[in-house]
BAZAMI-560885 format. One record per residue (C-alpha): residue number from 0; residue in one letter; x, y, z. Coordinates in Angstrom, 3 decimals. Layout:
! residues N
<node><num>NUM</num><residu>A</residu><c1>X</c1><c2>Y</c2><c3>Z</c3></node>
...
This chain:
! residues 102
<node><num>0</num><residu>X</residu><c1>0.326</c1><c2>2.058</c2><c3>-4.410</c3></node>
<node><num>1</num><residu>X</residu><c1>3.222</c1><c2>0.134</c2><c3>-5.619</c3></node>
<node><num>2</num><residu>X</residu><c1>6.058</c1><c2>2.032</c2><c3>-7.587</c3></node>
<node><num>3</num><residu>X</residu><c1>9.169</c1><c2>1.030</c2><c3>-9.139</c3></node>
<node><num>4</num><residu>X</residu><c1>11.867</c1><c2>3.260</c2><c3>-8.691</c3></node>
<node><num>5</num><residu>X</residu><c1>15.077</c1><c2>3.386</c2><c3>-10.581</c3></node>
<node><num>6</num><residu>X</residu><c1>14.102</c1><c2>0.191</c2><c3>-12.329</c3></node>
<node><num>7</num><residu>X</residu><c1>13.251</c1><c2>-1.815</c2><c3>-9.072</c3></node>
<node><num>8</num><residu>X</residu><c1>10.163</c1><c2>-3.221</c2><c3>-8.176</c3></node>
<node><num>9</num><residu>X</residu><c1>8.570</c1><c2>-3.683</c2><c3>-4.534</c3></node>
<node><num>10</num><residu>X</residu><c1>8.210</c1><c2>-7.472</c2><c3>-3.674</c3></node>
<node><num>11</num><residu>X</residu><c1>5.140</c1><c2>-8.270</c2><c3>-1.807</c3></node>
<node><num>12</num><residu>X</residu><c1>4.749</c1><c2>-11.340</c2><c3>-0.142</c3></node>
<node><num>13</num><residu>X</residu><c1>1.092</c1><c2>-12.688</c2><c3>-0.998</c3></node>
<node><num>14</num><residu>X</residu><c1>-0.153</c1><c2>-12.795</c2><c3>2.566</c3></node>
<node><num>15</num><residu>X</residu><c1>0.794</c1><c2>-9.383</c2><c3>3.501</c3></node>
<node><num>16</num><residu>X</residu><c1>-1.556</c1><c2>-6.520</c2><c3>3.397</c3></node>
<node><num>17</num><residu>X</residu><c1>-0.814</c1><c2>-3.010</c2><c3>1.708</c3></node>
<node><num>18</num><residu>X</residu><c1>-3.397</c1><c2>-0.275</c2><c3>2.336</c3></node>
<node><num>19</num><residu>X</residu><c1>-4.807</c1><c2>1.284</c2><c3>-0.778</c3></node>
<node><num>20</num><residu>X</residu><c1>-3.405</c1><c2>5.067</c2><c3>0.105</c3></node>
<node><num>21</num><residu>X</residu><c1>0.308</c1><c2>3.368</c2><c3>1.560</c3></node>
<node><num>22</num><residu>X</residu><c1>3.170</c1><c2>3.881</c2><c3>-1.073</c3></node>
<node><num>23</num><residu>X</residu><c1>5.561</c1><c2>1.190</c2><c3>-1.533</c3></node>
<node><num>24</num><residu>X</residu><c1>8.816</c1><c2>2.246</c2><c3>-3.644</c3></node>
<node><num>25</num><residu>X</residu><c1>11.560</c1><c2>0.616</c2><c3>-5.622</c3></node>
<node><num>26</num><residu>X</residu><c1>13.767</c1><c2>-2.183</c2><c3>-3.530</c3></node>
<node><num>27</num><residu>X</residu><c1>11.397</c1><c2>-2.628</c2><c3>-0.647</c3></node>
<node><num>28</num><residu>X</residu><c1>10.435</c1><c2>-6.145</c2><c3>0.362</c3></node>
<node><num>29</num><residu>X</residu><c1>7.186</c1><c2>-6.790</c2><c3>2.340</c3></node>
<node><num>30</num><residu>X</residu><c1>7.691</c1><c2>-10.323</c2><c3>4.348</c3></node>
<node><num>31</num><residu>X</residu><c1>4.240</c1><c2>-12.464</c2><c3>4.808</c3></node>
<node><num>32</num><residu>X</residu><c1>1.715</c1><c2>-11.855</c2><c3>7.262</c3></node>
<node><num>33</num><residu>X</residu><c1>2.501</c1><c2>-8.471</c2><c3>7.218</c3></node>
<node><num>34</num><residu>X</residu><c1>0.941</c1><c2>-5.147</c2><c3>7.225</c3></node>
<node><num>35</num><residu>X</residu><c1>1.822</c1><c2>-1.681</c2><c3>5.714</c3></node>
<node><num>36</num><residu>X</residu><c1>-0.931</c1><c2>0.325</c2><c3>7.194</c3></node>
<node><num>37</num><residu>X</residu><c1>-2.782</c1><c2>3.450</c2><c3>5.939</c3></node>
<node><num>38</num><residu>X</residu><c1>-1.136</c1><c2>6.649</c2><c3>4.713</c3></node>
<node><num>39</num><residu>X</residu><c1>2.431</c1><c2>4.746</c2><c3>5.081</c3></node>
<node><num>40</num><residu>X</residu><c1>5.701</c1><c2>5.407</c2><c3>2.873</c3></node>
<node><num>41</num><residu>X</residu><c1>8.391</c1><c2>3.065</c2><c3>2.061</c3></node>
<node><num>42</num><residu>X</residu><c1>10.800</c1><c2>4.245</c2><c3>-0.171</c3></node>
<node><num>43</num><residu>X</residu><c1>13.905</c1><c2>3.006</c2><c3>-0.206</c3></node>
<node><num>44</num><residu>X</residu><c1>16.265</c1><c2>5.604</c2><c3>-1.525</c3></node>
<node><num>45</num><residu>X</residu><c1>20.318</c1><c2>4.282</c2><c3>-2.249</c3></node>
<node><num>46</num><residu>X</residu><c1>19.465</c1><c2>1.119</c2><c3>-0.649</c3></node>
<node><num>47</num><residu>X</residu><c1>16.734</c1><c2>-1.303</c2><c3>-0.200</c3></node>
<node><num>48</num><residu>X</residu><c1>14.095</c1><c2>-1.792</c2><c3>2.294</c3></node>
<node><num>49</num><residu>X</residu><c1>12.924</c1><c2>-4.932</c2><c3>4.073</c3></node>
<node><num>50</num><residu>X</residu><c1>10.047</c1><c2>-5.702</c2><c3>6.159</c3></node>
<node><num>51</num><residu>X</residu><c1>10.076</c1><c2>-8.967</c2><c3>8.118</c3></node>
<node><num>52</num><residu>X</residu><c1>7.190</c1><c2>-11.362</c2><c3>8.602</c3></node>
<node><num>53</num><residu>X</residu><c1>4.630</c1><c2>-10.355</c2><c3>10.982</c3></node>
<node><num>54</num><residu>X</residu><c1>5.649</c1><c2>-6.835</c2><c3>10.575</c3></node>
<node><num>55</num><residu>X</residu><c1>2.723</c1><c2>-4.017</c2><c3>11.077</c3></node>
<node><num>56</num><residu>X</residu><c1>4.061</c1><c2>-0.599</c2><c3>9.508</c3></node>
<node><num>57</num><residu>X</residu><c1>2.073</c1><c2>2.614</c2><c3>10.401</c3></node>
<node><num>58</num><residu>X</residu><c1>2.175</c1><c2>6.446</c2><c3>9.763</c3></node>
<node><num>59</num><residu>X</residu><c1>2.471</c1><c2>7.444</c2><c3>13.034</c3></node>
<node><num>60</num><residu>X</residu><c1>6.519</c1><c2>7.643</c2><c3>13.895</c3></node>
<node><num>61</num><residu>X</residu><c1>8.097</c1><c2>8.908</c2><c3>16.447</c3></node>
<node><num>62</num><residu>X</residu><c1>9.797</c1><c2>12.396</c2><c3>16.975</c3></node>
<node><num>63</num><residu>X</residu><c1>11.933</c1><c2>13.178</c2><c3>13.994</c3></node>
<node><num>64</num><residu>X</residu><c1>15.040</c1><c2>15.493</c2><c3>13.397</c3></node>
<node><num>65</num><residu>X</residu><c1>13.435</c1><c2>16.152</c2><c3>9.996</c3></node>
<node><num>66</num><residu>X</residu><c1>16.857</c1><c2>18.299</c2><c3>8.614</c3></node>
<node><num>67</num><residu>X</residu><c1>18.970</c1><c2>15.711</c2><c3>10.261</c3></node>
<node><num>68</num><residu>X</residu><c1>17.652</c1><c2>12.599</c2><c3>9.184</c3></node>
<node><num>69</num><residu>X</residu><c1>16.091</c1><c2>13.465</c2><c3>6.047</c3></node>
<node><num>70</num><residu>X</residu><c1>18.971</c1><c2>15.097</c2><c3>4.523</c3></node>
<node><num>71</num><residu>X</residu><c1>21.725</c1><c2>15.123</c2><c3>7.198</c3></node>
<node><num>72</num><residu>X</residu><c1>21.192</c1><c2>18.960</c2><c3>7.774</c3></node>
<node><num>73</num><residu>X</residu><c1>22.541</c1><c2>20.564</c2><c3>10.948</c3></node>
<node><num>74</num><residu>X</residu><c1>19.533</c1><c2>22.683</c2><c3>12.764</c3></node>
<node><num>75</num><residu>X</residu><c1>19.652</c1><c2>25.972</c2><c3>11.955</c3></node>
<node><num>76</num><residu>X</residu><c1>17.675</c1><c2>29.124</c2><c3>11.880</c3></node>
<node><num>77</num><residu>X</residu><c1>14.570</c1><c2>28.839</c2><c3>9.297</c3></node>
<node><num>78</num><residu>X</residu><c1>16.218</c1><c2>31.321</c2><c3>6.677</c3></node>
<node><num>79</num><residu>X</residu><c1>19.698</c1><c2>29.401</c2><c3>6.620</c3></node>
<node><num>80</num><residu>X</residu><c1>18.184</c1><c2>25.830</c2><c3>6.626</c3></node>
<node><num>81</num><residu>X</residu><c1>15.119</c1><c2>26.295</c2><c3>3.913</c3></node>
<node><num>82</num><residu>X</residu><c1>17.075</c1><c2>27.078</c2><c3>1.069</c3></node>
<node><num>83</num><residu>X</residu><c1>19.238</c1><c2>23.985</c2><c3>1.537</c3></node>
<node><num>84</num><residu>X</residu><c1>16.009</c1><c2>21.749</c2><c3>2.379</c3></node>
<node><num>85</num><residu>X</residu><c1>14.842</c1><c2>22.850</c2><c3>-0.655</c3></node>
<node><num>86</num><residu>X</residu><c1>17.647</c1><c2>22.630</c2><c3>-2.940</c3></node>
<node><num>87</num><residu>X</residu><c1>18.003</c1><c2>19.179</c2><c3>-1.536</c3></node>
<node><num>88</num><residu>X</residu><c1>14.220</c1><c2>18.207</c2><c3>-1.736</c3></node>
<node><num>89</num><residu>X</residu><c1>14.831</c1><c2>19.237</c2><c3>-5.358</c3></node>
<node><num>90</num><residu>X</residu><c1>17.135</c1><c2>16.786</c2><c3>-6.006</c3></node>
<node><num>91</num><residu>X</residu><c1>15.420</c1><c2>14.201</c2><c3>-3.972</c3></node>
<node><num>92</num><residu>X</residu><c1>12.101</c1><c2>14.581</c2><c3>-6.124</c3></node>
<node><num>93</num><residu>X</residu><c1>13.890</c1><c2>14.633</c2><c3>-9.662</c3></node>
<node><num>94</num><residu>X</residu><c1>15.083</c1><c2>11.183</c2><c3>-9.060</c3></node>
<node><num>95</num><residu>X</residu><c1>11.519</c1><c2>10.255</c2><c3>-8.824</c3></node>
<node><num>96</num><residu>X</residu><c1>11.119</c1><c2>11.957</c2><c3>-12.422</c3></node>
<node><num>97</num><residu>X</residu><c1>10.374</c1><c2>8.233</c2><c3>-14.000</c3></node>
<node><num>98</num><residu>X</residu><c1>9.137</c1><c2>6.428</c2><c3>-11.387</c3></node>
<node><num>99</num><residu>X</residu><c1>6.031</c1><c2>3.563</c2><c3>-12.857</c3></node>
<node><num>100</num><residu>X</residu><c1>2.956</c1><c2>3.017</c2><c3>-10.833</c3></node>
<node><num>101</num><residu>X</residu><c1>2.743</c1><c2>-0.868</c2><c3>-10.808</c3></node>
C-alpha cells in the first residue's frame, strides 16, 4: 500500500517490487531492482526515506530497544513507561489523521 503522508508521496522506481500487504509512507524513495518484501513498513516520519537499487527490505529486524528507538524512552518499569508510550503513540498516530491511500 502506498500512502502519502503530510502531503508527500512515495516514489517507486518502476522495476522495484512492493508486496501487496507492505506499507510505503510519505517521503520514501524505492531505488530500481528493488524489493520491499511482505508485511514491511516504511514510513518516514520528520525526514525522508531512501532505498537504494538492489535493495531487498523485509519484516524481520533485528533486536529492538522499542522505548528507545521508537520514541527515545529510557527503560523503565511497565507502569512508568506505558503511559508515556502511549501518550506518545497518541501523538504519533494523529499525524497520520489525513494520510491518502495512493
Amino acid at each position: 500500500m502506498l500512502l502519502e503522508h503530510e502531503g508527500k508521496r512515495p516514489t517507486v522506481a518502476s522495476s522495484a517490487w512492493v508486496a501487496p500487504n507492505a506499507v510505503v509512507c510519505g517521503d520514501v524513495t524505492v531505488g530500481g531492482q528493488s524489493r520491499v518484501l511482505f508485511g514491511a513498513v516504511l514510513t518516514a516520519e520528520g525526514g525522508s526515506v531512501s532505498i537504494g537499487s538492489h535493495s531487498i527490505v523485509g519484516a524481520i529486524q533485528e533486536g529492538l530497544d522499542f522505548p528507545g528507538t521508537v520514541f527515545g524512552l529510557p527503560r523503565a518499569p511497565n507502569q512508568e513507561l506505558m503511559p508515556q508510550v502511549t501518550r506518545r503513540y497518541a501523538e504519533r498516530f494523529g499525524r497520520h489523521r489525513d494520510d491518502r491511500v495512493l
